[in-house]
C-alpha positions as CSV (number, residue, x, y, z in Angstrom):
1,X,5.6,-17.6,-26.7
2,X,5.8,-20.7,-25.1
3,X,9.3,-21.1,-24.8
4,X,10.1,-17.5,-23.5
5,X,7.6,-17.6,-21.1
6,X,9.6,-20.9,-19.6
7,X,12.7,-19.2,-19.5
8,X,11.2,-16.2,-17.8
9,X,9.6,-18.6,-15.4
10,X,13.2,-20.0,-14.5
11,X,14.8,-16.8,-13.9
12,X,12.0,-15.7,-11.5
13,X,12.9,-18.9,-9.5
14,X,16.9,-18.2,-9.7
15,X,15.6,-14.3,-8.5
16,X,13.0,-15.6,-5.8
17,X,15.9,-18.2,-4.5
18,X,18.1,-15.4,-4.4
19,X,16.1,-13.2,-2.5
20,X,15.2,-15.7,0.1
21,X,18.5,-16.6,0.9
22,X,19.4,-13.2,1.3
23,X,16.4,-12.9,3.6
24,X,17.8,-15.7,6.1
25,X,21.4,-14.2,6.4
26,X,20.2,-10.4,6.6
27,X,18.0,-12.1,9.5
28,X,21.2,-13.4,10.8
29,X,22.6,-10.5,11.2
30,X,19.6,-8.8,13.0
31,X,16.3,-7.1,12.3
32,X,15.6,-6.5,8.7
33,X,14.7,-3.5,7.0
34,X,10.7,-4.3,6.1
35,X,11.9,-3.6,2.6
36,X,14.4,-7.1,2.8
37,X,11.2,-8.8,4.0
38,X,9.0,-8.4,1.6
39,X,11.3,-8.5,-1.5
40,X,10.9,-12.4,-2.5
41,X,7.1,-11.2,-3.1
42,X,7.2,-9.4,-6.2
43,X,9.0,-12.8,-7.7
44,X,6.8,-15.5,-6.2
45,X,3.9,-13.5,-7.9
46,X,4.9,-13.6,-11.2
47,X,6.3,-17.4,-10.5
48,X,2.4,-17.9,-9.6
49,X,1.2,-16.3,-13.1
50,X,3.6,-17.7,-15.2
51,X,3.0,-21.3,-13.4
52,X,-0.4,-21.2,-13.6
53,X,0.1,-20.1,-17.7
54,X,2.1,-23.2,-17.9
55,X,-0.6,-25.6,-16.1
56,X,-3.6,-24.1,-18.2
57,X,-1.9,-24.2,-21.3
58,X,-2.5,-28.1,-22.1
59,X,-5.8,-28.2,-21.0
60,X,-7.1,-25.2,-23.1
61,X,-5.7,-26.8,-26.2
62,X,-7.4,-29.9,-25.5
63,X,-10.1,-27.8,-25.5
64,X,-9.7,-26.0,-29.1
65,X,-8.9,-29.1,-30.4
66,X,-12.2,-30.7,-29.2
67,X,-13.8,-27.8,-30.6
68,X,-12.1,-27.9,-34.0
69,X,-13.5,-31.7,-34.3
């Protein structure tokens, strides 16, 4: 599960990059629709879960590992 949940963690940055790009020149052009402002947020949370997945995951094998011994 590892592995897929590192590619879906790269994609959500590609999508999040995306989106906040398209922020700044929609802003350019004037006001944004609230919809345009608040769309990098669905991405950035699931960058946040699948980040903090990734960071746990070493320590709570340590962990079983420790137990196991």
């Amino acid at each position: 599960m590892s592995p897929w949940i590192r590619q879906v963690h790269r994609w959500l940055s590609i999508a999040f990059t995306a989106t906040v790009v398209a922020n700044f020149v929609v802003r350019a052009l004037g006001e944004p629709p609230p919809w345009v402002t608040y769309a990098p947020l669905p991405p950035l949370f699931l960058l946040m879960f699948t980040g903090l997945y990734m960071f746990v995951r070493p320590y709570l094998a340590k962990g079983r590992e420790a137990q196991s011994a």
